[in-house]
PDB file of N, H, CA, C and O in Angstrom:
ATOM      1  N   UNK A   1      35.922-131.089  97.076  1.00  0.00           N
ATOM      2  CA  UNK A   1      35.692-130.164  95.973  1.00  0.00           C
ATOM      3  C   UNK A   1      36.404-128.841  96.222  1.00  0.00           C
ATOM      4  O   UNK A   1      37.076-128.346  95.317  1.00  0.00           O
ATOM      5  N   UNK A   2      36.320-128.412  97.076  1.00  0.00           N
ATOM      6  H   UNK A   2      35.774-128.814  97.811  1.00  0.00           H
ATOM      7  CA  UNK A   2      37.244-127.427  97.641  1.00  0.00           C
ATOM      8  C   UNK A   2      38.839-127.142  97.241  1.00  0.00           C
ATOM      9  O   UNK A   2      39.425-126.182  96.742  1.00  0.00           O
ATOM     10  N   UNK A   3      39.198-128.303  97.653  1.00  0.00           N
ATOM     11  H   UNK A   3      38.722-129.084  98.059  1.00  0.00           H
ATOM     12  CA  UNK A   3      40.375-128.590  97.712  1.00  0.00           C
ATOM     13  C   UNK A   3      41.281-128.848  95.889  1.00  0.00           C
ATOM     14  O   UNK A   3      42.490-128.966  95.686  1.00  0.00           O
ATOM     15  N   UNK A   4      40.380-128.857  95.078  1.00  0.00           N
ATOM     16  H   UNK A   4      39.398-128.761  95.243  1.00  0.00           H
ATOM     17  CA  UNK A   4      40.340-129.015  93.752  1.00  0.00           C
ATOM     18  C   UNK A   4      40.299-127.334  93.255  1.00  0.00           C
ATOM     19  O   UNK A   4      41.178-126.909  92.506  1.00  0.00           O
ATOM     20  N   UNK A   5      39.254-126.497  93.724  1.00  0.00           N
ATOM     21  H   UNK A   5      38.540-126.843  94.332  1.00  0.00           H
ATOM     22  CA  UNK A   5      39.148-125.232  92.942  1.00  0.00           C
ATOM     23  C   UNK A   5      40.270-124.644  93.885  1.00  0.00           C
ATOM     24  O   UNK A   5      40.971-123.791  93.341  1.00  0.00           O
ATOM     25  N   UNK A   6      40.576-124.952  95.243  1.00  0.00           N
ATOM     26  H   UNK A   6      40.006-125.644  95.685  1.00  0.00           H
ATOM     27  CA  UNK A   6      42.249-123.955  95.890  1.00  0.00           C
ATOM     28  C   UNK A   6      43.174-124.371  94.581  1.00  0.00           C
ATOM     29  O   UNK A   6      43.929-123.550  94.061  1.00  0.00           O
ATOM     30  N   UNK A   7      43.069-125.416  94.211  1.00  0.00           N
ATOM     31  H   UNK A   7      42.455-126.083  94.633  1.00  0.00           H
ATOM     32  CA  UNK A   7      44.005-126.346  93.259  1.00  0.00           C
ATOM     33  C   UNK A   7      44.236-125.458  92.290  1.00  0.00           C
ATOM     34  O   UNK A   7      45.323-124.886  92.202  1.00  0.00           O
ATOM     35  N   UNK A   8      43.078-125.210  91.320  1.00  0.00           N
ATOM     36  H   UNK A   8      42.195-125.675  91.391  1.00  0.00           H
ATOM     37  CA  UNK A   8      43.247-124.406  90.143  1.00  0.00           C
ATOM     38  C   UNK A   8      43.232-123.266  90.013  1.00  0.00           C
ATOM     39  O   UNK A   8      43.413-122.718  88.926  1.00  0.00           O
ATOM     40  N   UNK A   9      42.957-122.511  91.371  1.00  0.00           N
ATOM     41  H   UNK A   9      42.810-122.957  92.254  1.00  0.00           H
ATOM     42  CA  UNK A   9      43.279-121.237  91.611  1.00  0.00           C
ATOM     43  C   UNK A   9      44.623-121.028  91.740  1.00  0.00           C
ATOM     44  O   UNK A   9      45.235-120.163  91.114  1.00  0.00           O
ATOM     45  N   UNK A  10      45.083-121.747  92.489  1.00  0.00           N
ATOM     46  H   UNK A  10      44.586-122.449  92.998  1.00  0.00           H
ATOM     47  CA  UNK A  10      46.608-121.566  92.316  1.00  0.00           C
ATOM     48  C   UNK A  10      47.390-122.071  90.789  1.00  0.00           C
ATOM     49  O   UNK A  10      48.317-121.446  90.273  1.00  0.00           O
ATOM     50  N   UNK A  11      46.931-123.017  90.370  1.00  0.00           N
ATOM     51  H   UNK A  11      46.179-123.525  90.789  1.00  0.00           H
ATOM     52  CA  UNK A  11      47.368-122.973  89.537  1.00  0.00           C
ATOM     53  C   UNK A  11      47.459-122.049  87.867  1.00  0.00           C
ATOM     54  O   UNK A  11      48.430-121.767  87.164  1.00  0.00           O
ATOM     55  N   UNK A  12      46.450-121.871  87.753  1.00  0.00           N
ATOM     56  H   UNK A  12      45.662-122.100  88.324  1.00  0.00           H
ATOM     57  CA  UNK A  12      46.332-120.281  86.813  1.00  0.00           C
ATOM     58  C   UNK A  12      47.062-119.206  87.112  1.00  0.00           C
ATOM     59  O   UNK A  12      47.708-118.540  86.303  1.00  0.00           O
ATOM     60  N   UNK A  13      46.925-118.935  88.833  1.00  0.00           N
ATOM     61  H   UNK A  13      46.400-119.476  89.489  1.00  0.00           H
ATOM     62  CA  UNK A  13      47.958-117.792  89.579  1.00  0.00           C
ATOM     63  C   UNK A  13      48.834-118.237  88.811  1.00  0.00           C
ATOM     64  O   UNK A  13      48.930-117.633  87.743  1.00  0.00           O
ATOM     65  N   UNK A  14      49.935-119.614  89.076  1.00  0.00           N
ATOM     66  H   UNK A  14      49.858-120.105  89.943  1.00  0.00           H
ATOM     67  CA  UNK A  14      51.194-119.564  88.459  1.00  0.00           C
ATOM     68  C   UNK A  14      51.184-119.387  86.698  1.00  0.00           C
ATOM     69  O   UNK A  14      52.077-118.963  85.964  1.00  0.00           O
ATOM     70  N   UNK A  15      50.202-119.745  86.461  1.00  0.00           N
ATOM     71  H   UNK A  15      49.476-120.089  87.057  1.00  0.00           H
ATOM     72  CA  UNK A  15      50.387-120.244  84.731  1.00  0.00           C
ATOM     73  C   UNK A  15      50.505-118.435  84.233  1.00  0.00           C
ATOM     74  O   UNK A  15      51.257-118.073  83.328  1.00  0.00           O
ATOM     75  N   UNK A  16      49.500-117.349  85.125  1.00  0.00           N
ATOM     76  H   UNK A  16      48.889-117.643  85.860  1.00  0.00           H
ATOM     77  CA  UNK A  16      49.254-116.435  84.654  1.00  0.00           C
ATOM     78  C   UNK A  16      51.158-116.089  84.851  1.00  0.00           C
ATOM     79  O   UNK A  16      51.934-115.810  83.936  1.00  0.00           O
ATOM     80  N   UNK A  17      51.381-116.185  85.867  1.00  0.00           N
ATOM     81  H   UNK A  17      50.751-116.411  86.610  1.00  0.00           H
ATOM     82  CA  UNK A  17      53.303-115.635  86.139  1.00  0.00           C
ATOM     83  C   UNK A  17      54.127-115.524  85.068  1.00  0.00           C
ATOM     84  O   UNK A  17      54.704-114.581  84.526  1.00  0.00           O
ATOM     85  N   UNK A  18      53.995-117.676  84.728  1.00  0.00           N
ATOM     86  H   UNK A  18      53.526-118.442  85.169  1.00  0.00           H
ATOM     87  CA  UNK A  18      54.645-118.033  83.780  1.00  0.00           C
ATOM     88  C   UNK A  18      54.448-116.775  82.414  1.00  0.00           C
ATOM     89  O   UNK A  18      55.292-115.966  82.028  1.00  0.00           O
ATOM     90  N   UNK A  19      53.202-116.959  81.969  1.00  0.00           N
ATOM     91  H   UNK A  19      52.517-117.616  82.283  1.00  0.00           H
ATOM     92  CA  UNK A  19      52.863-116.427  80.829  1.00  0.00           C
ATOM     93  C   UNK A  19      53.866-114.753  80.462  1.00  0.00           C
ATOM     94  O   UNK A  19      54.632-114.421  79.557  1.00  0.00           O
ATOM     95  N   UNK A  20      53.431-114.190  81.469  1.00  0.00           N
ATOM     96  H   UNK A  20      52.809-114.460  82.204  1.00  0.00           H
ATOM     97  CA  UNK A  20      54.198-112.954  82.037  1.00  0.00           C
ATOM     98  C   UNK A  20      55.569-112.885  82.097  1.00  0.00           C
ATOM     99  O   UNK A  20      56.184-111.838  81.893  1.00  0.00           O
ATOM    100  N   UNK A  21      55.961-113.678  82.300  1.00  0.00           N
ATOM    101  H   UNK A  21      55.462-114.528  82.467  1.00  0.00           H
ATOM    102  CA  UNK A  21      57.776-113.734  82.942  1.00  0.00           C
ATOM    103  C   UNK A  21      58.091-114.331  80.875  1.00  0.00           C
ATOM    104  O   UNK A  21      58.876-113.648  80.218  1.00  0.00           O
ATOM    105  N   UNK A  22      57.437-115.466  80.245  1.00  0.00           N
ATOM    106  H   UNK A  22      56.799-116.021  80.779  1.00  0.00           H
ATOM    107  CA  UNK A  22      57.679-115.374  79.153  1.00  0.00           C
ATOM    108  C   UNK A  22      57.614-114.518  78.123  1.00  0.00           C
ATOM    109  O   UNK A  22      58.259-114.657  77.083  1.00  0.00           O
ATOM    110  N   UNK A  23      56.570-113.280  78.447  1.00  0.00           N
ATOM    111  H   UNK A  23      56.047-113.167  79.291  1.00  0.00           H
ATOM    112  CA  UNK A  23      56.247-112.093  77.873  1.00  0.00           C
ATOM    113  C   UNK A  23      57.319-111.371  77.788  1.00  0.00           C
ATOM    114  O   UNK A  23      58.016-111.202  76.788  1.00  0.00           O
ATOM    115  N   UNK A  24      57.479-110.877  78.994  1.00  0.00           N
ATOM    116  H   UNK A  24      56.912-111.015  79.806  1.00  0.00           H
ATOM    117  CA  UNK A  24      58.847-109.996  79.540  1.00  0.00           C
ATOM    118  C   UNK A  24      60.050-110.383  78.632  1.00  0.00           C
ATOM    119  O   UNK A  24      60.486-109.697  77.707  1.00  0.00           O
ATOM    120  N   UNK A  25      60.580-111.762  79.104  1.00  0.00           N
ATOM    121  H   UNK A  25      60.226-112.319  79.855  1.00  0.00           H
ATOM    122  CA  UNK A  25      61.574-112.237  78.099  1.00  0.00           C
ATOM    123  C   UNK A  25      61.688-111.821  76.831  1.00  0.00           C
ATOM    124  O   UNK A  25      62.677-111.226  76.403  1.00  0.00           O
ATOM    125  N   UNK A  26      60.393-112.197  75.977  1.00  0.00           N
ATOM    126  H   UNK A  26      59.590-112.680  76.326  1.00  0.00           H
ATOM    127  CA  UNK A  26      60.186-112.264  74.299  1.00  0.00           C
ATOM    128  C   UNK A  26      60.594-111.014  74.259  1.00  0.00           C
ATOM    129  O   UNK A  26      61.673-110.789  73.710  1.00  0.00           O
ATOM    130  N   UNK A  27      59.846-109.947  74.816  1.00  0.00           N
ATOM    131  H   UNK A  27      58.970-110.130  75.262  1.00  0.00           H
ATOM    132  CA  UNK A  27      60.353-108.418  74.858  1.00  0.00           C
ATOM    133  C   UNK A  27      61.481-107.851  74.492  1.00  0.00           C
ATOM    134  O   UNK A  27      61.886-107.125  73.583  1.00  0.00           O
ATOM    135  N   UNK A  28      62.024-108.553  75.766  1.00  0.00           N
ATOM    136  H   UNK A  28      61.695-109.143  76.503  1.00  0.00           H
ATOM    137  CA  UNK A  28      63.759-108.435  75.510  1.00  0.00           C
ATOM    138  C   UNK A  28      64.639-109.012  74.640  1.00  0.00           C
ATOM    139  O   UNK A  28      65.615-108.479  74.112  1.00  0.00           O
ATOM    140  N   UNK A  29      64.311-109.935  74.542  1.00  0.00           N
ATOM    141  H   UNK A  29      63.518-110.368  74.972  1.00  0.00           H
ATOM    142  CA  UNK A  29      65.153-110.850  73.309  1.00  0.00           C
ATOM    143  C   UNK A  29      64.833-109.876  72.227  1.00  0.00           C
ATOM    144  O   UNK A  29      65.866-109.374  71.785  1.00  0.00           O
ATOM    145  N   UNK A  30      63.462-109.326  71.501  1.00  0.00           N
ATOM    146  H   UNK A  30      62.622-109.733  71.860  1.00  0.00           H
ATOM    147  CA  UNK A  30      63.112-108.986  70.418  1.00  0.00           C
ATOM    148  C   UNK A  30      64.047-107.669  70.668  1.00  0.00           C
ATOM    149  O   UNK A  30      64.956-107.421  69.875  1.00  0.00           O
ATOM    150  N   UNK A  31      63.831-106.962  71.626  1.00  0.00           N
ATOM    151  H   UNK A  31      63.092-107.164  72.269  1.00  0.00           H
ATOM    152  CA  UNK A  31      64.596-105.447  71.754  1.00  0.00           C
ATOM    153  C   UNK A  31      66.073-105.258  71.679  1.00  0.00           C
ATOM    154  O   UNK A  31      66.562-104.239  71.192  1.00  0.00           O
ATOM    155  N   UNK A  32      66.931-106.440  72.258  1.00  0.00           N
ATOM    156  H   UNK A  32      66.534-107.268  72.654  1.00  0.00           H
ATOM    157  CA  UNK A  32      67.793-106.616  71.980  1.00  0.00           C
ATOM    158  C   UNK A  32      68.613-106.953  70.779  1.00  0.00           C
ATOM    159  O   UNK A  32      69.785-106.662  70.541  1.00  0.00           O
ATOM    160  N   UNK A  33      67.476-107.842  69.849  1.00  0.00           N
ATOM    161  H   UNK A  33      66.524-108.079  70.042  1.00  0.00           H
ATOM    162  CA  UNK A  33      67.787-108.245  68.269  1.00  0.00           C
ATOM    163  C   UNK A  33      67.701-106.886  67.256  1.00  0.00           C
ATOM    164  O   UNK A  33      68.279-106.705  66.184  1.00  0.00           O
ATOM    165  N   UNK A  34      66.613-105.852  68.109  1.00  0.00           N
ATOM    166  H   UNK A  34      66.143-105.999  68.980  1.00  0.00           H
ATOM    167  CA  UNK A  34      66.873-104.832  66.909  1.00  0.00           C
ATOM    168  C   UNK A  34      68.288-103.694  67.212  1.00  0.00           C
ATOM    169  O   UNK A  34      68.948-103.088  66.368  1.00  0.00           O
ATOM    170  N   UNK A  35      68.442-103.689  68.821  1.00  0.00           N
ATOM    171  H   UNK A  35      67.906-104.181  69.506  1.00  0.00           H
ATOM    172  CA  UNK A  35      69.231-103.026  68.909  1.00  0.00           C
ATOM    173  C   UNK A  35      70.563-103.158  68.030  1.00  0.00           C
ATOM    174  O   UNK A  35      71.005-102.367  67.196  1.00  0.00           O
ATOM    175  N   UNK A  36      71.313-104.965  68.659  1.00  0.00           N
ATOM    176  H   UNK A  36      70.955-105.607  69.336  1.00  0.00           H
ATOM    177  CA  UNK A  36      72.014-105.363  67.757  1.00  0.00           C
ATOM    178  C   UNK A  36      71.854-105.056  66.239  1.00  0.00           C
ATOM    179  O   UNK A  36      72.982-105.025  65.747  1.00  0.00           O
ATOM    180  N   UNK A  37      71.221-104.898  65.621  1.00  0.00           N
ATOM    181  H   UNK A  37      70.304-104.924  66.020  1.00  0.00           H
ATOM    182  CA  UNK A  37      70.757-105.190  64.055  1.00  0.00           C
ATOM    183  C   UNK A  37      71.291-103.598  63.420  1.00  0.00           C
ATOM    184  O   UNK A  37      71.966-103.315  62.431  1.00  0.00           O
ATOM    185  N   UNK A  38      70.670-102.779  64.446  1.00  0.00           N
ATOM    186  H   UNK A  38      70.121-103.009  65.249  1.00  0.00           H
ATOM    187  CA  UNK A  38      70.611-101.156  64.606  1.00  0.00           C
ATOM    188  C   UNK A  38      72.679-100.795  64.594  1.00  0.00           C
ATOM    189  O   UNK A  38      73.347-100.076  63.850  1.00  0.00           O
ATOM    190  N   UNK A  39      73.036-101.580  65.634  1.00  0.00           N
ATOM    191  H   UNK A  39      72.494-102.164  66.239  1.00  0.00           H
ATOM    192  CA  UNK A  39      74.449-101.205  65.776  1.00  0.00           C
ATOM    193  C   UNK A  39      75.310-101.564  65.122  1.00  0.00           C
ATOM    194  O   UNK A  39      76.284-100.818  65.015  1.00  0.00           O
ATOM    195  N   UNK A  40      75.294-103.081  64.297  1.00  0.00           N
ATOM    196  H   UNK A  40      74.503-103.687  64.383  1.00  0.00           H
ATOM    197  CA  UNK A  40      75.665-103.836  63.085  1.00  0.00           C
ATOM    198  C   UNK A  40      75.751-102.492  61.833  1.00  0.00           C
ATOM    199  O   UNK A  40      76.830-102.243  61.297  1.00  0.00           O
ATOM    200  N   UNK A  41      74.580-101.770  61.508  1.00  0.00           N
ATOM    201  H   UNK A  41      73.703-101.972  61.943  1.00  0.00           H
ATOM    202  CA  UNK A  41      74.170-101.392  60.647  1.00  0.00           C
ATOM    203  C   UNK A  41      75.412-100.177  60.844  1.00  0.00           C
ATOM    204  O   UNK A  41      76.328-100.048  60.032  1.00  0.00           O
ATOM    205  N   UNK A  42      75.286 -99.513  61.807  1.00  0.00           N
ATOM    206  H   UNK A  42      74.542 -99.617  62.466  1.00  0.00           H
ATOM    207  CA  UNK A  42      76.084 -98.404  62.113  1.00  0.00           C
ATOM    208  C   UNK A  42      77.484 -98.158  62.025  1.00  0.00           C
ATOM    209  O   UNK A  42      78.213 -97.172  61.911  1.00  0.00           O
ATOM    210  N   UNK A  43      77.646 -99.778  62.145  1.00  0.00           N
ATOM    211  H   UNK A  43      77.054-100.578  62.238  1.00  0.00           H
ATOM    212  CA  UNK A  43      78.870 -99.951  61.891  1.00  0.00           C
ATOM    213  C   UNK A  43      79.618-100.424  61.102  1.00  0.00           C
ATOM    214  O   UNK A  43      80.843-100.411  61.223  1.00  0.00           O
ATOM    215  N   UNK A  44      78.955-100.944  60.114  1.00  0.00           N
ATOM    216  H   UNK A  44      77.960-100.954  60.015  1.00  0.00           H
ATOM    217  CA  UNK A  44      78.753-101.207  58.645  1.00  0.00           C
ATOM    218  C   UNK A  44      78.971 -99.692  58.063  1.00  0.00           C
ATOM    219  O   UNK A  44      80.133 -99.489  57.711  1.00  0.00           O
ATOM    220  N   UNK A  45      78.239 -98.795  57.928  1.00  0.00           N
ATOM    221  H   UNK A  45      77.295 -98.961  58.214  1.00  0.00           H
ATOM    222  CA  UNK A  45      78.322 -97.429  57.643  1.00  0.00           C
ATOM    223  C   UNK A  45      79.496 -96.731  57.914  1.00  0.00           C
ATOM    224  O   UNK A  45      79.783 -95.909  57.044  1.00  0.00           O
ATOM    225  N   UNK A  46      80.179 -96.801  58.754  1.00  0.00           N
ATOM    226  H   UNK A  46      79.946 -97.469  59.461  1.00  0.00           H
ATOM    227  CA  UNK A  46      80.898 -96.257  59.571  1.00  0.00           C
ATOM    228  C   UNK A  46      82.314 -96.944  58.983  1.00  0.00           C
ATOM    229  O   UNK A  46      83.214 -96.142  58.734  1.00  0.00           O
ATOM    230  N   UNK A  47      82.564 -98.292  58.755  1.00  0.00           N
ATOM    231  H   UNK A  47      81.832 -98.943  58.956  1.00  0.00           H
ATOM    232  CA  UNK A  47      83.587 -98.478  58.089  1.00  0.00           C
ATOM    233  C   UNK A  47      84.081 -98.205  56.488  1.00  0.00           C
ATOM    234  O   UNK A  47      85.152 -97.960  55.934  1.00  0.00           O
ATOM    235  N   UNK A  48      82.071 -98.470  55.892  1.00  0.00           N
ATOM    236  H   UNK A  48      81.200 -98.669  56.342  1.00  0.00           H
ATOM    237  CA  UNK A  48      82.339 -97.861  54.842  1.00  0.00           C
ATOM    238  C   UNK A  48      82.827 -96.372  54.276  1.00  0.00           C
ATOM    239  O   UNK A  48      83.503 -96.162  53.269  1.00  0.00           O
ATOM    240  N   UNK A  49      82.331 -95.479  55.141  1.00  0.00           N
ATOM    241  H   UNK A  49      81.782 -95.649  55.959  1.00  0.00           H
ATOM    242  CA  UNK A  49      82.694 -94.180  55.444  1.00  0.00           C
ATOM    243  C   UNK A  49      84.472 -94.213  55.142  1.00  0.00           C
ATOM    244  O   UNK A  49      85.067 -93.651  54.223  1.00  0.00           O
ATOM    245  N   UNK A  50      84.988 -94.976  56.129  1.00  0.00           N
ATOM    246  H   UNK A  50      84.505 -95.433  56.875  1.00  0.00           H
ATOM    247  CA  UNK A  50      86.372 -94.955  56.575  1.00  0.00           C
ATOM    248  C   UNK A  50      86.827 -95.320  55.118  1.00  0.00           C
ATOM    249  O   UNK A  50      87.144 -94.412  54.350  1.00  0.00           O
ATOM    250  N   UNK A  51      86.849 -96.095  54.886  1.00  0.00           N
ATOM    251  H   UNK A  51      86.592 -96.833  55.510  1.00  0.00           H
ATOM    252  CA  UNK A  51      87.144 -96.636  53.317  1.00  0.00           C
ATOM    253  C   UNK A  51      87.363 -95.973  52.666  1.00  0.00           C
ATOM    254  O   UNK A  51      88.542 -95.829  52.341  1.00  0.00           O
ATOM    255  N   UNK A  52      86.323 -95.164  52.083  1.00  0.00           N
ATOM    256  H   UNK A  52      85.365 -95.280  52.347  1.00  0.00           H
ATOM    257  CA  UNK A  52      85.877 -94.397  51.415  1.00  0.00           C
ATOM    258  C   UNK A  52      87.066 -93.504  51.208  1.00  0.00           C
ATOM    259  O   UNK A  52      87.751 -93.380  50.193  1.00  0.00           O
ATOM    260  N   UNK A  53      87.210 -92.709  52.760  1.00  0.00           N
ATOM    261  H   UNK A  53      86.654 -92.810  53.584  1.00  0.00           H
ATOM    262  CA  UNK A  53      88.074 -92.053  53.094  1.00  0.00           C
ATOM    263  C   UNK A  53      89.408 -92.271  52.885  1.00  0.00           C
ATOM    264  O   UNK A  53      90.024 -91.225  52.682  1.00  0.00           O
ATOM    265  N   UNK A  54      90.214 -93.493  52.860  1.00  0.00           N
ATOM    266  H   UNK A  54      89.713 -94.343  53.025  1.00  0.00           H
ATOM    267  CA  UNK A  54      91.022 -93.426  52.796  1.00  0.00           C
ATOM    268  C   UNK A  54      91.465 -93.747  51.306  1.00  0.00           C
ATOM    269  O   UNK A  54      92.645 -93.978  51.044  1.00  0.00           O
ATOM    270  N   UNK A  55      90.384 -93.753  50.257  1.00  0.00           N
ATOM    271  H   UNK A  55      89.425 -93.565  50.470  1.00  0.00           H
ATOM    272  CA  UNK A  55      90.788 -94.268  48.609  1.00  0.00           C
ATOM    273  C   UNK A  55      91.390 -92.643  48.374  1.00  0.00           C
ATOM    274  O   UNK A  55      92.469 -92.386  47.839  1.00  0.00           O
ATOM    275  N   UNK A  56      90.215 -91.427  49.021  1.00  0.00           N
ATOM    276  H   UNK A  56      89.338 -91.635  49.456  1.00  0.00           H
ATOM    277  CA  UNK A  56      90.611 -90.132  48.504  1.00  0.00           C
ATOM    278  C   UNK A  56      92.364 -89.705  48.777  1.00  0.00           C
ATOM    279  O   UNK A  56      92.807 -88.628  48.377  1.00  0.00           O
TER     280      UNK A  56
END
């Protein structure tokens, strides 16, 4: 019986890691999608600007 609860103690330890290390990830992926989205946008603006500029 022992040897069953070392079992699932360790194993939650890892599951809790996992959970965590997938957290972390989602984080980044999501932070990275707005950044991108953010710099797209900027640069979208930025050509339109140019455009603009060069009809005058």
């Amino acid at each position: 019986m022992e040897n069953l609860i070392l079992f699932v103690n360790s194993f939650l330890s890892y599951l809790l890691v996992f959970v965590v290390s997938i957290a972390v990830a989602g984080v980044g992926a999501f932070a990275g999608y707005k950044l991108r989205v953010r710099k797209n946008l900027k640069d979208a603006q930025a050509k339109e600007q140019e455009q603009d500029s060069d009809k005058k």
